[in-house]
N, C-alpha and C positions, 0 to 999 in steps of 0.2 A: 504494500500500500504506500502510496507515495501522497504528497500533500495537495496534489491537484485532485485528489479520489474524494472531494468534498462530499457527494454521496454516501459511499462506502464508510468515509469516517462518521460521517452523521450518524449514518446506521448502528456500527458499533458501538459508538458512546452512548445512543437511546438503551441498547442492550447491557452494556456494562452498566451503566451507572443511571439505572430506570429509577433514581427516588430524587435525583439532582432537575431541577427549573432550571433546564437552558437559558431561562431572558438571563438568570443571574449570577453566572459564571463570571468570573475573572481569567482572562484572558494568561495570565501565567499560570491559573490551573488547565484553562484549556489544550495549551502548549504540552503541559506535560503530560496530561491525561492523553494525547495524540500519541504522542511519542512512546507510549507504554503500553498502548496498543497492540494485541499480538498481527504479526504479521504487516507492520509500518518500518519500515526502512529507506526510509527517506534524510538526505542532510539536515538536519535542526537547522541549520544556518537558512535552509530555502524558504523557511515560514517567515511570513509579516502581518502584520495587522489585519489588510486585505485578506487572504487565507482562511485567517481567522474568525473573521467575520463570517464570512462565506460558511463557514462550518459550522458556526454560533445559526446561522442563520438555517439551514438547511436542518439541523440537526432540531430546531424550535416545530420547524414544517412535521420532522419526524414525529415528536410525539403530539400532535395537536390533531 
């Protein structure tokens, strides 16, 4: 999984961490809740804000 798989990670993280409100993440827990993800192997360095958003965003669509 790399960090363009904004789907894919949304999906996981509704599944890992189904009791967390995505509106209210902080963005260096999202970082690293990505990153510990089984199966993400992607540079840390490639993530930015934008990314992150995207995933906050996609992942809010997941469980609504």
């Amino acid at each position: 999984m790399k960090w363009t798989d904004v789907q894919e990670i949304a999906i996981a993280l509704a599944e890992k961490h189904s009791d967390v409100d995505p509106r209210g993440i902080r963005f260096t827990d999202l970082y690293n809740w990505v990153r510990d993800l089984e199966g993400f192997d992607d540079d840390p360095k490639r993530s930015g804000e934008k990314i992150l958003e995207a995933i906050q965003a996609a992942w809010i669509e997941e469980v609504e």
